[in-house]
Structure formats: structure tokens, C-alpha cells
DODOPA-712428 format. One record per atom (N, C-alpha, C): residue number from 1; x, y, z. Coordinates in pm, whole numbers, padded with zeros to 5 digits. Layout:
<sites>
SITE   num       c1       c2       c3
SITE   NUM        X        Y        Z
...
</sites>
This chain:
<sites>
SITE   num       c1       c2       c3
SITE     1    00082   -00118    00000
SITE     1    00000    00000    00000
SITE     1    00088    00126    00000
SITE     2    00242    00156    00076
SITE     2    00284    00259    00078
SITE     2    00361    00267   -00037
SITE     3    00384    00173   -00072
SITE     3    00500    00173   -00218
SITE     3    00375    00172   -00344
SITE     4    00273    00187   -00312
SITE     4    00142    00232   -00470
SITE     4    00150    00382   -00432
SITE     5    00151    00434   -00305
SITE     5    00128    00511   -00306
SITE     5    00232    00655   -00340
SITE     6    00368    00558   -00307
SITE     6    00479    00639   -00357
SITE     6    00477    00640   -00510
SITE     7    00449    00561   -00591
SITE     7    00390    00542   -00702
SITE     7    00321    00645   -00782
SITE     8    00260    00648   -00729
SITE     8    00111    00680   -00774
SITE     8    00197    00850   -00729
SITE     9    00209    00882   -00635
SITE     9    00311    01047   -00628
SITE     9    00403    01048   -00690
SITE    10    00480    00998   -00729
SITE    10    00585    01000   -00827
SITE    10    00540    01003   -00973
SITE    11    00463    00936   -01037
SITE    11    00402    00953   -01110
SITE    11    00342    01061   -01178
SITE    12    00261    01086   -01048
SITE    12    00161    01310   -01050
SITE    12    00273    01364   -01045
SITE    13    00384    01366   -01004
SITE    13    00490    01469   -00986
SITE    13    00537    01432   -01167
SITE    14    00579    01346   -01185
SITE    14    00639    01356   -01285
SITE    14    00552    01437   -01397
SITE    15    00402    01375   -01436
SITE    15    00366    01465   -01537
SITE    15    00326    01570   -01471
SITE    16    00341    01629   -01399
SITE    16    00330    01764   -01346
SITE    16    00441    01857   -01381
SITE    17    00545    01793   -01407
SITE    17    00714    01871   -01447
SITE    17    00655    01837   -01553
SITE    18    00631    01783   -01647
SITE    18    00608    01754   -01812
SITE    18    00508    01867   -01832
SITE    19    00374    01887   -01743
SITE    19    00328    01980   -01776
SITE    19    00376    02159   -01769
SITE    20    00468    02105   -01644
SITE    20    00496    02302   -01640
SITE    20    00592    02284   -01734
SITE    21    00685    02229   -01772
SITE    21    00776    02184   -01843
SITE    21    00708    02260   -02011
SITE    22    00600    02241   -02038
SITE    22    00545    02253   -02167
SITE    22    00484    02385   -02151
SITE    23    00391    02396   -02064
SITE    23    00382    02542   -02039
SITE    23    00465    02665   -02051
SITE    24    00592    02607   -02019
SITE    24    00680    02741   -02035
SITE    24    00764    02725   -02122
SITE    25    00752    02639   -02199
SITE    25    00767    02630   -02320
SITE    25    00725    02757   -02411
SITE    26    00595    02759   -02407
SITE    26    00471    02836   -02444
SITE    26    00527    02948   -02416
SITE    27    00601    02987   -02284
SITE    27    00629    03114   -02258
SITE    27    00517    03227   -02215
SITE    28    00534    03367   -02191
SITE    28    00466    03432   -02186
SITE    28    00370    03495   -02236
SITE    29    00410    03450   -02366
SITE    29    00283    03475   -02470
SITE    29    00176    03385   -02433
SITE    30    00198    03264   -02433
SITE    30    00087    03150   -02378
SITE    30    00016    03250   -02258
SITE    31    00055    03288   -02198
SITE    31    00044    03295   -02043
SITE    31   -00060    03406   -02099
SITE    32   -00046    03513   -02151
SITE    32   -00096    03660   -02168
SITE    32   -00260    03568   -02220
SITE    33   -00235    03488   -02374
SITE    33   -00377    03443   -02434
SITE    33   -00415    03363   -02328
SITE    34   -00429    03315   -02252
SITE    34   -00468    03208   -02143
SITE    34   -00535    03270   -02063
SITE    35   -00476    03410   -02025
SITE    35   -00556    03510   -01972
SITE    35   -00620    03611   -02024
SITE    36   -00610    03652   -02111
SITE    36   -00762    03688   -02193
SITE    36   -00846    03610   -02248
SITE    37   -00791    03481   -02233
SITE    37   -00929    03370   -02284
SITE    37   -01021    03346   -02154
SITE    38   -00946    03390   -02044
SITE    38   -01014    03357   -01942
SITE    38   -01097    03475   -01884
SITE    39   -01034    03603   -01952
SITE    39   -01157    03765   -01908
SITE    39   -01234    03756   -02015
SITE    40   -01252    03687   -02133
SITE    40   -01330    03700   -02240
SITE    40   -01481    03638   -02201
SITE    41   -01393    03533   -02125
SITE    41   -01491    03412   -02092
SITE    41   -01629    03509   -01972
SITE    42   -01569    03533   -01893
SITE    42   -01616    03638   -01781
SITE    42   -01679    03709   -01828
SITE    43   -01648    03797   -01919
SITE    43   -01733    03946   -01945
SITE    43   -01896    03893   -02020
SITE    44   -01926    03973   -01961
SITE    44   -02102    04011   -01985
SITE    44   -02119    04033   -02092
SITE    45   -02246    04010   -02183
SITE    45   -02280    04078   -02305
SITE    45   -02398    04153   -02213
SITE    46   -02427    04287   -02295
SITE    46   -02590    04337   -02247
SITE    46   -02683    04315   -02291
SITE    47   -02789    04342   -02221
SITE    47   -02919    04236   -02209
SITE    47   -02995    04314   -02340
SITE    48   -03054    04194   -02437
SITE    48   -03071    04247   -02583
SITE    48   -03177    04392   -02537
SITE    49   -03241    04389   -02384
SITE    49   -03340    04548   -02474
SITE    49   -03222    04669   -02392
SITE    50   -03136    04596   -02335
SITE    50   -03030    04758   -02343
SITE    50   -02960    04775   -02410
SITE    51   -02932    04684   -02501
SITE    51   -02870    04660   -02628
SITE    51   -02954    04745   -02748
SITE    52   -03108    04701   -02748
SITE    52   -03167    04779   -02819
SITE    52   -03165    04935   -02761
SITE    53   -03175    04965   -02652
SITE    53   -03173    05128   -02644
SITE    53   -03066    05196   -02636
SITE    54   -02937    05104   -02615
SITE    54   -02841    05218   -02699
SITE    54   -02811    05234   -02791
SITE    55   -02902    05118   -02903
SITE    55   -02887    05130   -03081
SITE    55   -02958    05243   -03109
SITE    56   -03158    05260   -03033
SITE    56   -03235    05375   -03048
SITE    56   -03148    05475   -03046
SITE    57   -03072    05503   -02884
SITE    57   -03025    05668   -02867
SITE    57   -02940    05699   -02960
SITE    58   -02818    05623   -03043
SITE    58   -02789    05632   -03121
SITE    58   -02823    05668   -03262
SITE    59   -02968    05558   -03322
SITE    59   -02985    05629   -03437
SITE    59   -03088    05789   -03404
SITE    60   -03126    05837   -03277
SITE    60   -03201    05951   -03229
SITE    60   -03138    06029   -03262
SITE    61   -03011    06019   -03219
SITE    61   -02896    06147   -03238
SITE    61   -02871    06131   -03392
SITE    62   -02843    06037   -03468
SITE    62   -02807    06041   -03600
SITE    62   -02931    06090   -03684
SITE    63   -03049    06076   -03651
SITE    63   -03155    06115   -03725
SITE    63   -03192    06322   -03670
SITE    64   -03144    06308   -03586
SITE    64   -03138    06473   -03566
SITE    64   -03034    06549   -03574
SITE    65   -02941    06474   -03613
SITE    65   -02820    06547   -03626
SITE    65   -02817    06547   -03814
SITE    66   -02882    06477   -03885
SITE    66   -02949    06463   -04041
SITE    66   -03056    06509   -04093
SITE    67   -03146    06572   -04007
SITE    67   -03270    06636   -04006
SITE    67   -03281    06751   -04100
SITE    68   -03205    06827   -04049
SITE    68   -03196    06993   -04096
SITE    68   -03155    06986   -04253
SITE    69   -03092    06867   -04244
SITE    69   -03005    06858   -04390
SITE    69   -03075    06792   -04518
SITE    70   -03169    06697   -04445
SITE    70   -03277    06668   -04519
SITE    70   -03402    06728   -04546
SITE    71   -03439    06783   -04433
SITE    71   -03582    06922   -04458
SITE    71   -03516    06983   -04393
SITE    72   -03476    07079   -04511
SITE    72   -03439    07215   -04458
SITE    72   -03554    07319   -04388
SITE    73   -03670    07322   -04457
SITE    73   -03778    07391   -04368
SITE    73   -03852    07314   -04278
SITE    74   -03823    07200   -04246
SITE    74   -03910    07142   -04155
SITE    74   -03848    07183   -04007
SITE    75   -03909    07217   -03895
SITE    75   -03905    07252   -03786
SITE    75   -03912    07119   -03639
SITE    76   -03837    07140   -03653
SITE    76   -03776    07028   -03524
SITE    76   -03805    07057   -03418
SITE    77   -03866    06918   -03329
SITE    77   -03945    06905   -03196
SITE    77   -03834    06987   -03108
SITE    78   -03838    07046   -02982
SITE    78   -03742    07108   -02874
SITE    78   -03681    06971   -02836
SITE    79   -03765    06842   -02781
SITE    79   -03702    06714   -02743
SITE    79   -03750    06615   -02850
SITE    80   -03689    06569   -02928
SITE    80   -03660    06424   -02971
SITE    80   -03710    06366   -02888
SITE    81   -03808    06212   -02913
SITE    81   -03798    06111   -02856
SITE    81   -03848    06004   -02914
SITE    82   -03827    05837   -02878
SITE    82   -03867    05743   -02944
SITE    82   -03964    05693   -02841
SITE    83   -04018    05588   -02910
SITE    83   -04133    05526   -02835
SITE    83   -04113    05370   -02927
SITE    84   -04071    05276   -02752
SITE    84   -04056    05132   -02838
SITE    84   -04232    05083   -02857
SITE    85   -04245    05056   -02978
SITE    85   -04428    05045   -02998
SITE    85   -04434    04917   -02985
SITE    86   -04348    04811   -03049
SITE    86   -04380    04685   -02986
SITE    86   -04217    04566   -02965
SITE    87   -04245    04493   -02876
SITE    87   -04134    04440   -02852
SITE    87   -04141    04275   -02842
SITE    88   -04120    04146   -02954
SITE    88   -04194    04041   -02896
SITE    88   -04042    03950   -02899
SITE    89   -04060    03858   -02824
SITE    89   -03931    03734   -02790
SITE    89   -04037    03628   -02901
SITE    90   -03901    03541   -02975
SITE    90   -03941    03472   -03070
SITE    90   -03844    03342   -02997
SITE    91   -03984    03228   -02974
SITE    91   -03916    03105   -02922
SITE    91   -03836    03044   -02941
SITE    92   -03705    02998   -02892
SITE    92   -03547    02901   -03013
SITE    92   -03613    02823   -03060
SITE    93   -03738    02743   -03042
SITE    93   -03792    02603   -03116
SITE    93   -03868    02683   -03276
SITE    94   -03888    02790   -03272
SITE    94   -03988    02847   -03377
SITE    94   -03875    02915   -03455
SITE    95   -03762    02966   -03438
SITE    95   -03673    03046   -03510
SITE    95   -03572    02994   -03496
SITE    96   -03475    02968   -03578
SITE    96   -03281    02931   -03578
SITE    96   -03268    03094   -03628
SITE    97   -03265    03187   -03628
SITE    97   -03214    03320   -03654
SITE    97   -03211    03434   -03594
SITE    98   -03366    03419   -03541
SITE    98   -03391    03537   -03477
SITE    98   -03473    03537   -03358
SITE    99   -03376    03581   -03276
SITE    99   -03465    03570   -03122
SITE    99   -03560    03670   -03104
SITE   100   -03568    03806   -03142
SITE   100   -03678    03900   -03068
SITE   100   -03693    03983   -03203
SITE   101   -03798    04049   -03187
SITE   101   -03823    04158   -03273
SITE   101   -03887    04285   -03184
SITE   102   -03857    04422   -03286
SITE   102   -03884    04539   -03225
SITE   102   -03939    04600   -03292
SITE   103   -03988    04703   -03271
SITE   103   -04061    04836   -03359
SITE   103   -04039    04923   -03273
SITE   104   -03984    05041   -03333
SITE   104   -03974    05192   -03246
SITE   104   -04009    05277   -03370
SITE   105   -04093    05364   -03300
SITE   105   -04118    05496   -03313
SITE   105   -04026    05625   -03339
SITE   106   -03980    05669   -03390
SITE   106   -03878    05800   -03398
SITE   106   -03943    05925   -03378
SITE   107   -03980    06030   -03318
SITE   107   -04058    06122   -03322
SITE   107   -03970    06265   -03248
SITE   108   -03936    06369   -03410
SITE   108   -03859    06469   -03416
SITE   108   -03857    06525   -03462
SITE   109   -03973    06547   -03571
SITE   109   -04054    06659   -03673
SITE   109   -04164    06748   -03610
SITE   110   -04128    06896   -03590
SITE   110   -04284    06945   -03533
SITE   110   -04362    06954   -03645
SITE   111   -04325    07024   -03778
SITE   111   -04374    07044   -03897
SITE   111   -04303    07003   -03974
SITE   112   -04337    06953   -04080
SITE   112   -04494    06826   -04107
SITE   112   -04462    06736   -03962
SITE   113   -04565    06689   -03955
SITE   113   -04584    06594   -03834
SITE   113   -04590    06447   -03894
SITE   114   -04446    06443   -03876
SITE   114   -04388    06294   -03920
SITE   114   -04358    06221   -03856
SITE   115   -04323    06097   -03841
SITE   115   -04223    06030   -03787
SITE   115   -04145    05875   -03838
SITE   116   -04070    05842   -03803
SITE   116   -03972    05758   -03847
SITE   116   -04005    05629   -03770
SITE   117   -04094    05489   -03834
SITE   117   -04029    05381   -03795
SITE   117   -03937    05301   -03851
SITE   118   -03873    05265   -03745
SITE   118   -03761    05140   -03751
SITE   118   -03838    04979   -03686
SITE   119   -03788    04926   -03790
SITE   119   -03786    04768   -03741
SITE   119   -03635    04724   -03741
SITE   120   -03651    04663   -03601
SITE   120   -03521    04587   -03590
SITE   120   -03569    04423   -03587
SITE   121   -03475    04347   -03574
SITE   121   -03468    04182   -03555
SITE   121   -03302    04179   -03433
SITE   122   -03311    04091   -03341
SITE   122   -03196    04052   -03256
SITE   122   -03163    03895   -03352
SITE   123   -03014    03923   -03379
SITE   123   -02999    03789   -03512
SITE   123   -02978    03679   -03343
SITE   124   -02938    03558   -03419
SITE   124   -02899    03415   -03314
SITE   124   -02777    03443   -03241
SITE   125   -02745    03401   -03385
SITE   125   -02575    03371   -03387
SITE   125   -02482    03522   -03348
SITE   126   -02485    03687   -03354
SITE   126   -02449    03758   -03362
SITE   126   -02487    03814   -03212
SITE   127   -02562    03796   -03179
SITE   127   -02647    03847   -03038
SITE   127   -02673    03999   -03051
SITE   128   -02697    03982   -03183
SITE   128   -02670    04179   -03222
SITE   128   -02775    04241   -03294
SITE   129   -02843    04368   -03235
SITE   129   -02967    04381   -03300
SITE   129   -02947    04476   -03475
SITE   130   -03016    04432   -03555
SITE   130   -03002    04521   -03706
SITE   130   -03148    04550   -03779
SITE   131   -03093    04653   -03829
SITE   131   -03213    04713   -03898
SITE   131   -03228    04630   -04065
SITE   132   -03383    04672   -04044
SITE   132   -03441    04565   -04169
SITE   132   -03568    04645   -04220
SITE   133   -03617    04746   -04191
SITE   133   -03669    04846   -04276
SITE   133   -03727    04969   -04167
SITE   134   -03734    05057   -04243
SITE   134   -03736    05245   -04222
SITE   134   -03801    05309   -04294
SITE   135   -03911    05315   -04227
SITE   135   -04041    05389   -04291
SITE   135   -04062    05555   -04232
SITE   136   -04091    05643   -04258
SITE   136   -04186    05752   -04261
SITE   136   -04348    05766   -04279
SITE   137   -04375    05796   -04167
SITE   137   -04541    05810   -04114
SITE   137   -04553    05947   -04107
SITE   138   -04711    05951   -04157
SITE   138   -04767    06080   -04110
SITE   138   -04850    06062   -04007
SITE   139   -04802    06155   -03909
SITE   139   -04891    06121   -03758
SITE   139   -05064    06162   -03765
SITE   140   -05121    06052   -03785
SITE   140   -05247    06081   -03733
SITE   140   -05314    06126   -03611
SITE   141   -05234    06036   -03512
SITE   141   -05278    06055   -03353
SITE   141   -05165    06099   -03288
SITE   142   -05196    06153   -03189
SITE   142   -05107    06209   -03091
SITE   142   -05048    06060   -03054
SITE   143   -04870    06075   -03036
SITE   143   -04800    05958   -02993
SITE   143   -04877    05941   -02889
SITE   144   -04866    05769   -02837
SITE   144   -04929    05753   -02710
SITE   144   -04887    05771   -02602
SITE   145   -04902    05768   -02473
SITE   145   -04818    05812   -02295
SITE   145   -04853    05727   -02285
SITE   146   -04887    05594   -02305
SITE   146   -04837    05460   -02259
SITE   146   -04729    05416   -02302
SITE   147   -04624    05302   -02230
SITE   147   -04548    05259   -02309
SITE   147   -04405    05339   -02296
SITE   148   -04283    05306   -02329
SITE   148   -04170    05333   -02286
SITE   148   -04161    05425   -02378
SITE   149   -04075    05555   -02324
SITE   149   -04034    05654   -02439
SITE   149   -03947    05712   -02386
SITE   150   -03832    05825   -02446
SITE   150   -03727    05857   -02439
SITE   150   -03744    06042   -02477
SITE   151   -03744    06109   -02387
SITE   151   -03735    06252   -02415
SITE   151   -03576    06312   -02470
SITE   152   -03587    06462   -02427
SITE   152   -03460    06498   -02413
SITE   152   -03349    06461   -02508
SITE   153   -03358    06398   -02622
SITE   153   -03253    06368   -02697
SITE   153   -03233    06219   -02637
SITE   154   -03323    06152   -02591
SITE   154   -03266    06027   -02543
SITE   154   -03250    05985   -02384
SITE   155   -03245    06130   -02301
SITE   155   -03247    06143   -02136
SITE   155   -03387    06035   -02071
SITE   156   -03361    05973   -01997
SITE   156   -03455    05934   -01997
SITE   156   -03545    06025   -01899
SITE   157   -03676    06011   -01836
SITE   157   -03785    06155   -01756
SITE   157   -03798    06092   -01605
</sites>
């Protein structure tokens, strides 16, 4: 029993020198990718609808910062804001592509009283939300005060 067991330690010791043995082989470069494979592993992605609202505040600012240049006489709201109009999760058994879909509202024209939807899709494989068409509405009804919306250029109220 004590001579398996010297064994059996001699043994772990040995490929244990074979392993650091190979490791530093590898050197420090090994060492550096080993450890960013291991903070890569760690880090968070954000959660697809904060993912979606920093794509909104983004295209908010790009669509008002393009405004003036596209209607030159059209007169721009004091606050910008969007309104997500609908938001649905698409089951993994019903879709291989696309997990969620969105619709937002763009609303940043005082005159004409327009506004801009966007449809997005969140792809599978990318975990990344993209646009897939961009329409212009003429507002019939006053936007609604239900429902999530974004003043201020995007601030939230």
C-alpha cells in the first residue's frame, strides 16, 4: 500500500514537471492568451433590450443630427424622442435566426408631423440587434403616454 502510493506520487509529480515543463515552453505569450481567454470568458454581453436602447439613442442622435439637412424647412421638436411600440421574444424552437423583434417609433418633426419607424430583428448567432426596414409616417394621432419613451434627446424623464 505505501510503495502504490509512492507510485502513484511520483508519477503526479512527474507529469506535473512535463506539464509546467510545456507550459513554459509556451512562454509568456501563452500565459498573456490564457488570460484573456479567461476575461473574455467572464465578461457580460448586455441584455438584448439595453442593447436595443443604446442602438435607439444612437440612431435619435443620427436622425437629428441629419434632419436639418434633409428638410431644410421642416421645424424640429425642442425634445426628440422614441417610443418602443412593440417588442416580442421569438421562441429558439420556432426560429434558428432570430430571437426578438422590435418596432420603435422615432418622433422629431414638429412640422410636417412625421415620424420615423424602424424595425429591428436581434440575429442568433451575432447576439446583435439590425435594422431591416425604415419607414416615414404621417402622424395621425397624438404619440401615445403609454409605453416606454425617451425625451430629451434620449435622457430618460
Amino acid at each position: 500500500m505505501y510503495t502504490s502510493f509512492i507510485l502513484s506520487y511520483s508519477y503526479t509529480a512527474y507529469t506535473l514537471g512535463v506539464g509546467v515543463k510545456a507550459f513554459l515552453r509556451i512562454g509568456y505569450l501563452g500565459l498573456v492568451f490564457f488570460g484573456l481567454g479567461l476575461l473574455g470568458g467572464c465578461l457580460k454581453t448586455p441584455h438584448p433590450k439595453e442593447a436595443l436602447h443604446q442602438l435607439a439613442l444612437s440612431d435619435l442622435k443620427f436622425i437629428c443630427n441629419e434632419a436639418p439637412e434633409i428638410y431644410p424647412q421642416a421645424k424640429l421638436l425642442k425634445n426628440p424622442f422614441y417610443i418602443v411600440h412593440a417588442y416580442r421574444d421569438v421562441p429558439k424552437q420556432n426560429s434558428k435566426q432570430v430571437l426578438a423583434y422590435a418596432e420603435l417609433r422615432f418622433y422629431y418633426l414638429e412640422s410636417p408631423k412625421f415620424y420615423q419607424r424602424r424595425y429591428f430583428r436581434l440575429r442568433t448567432h451575432s447576439k446583435s440587434w439590425e435594422r431591416y426596414e425604415i419607414e416615414l409616417k404621417h402622424i395621425l394621432d397624438p404619440p401615445p403616454e403609454n409605453g416606454k419613451f425617451y425625451r430629451n434627446g434620449g435622457k430618460d424623464d
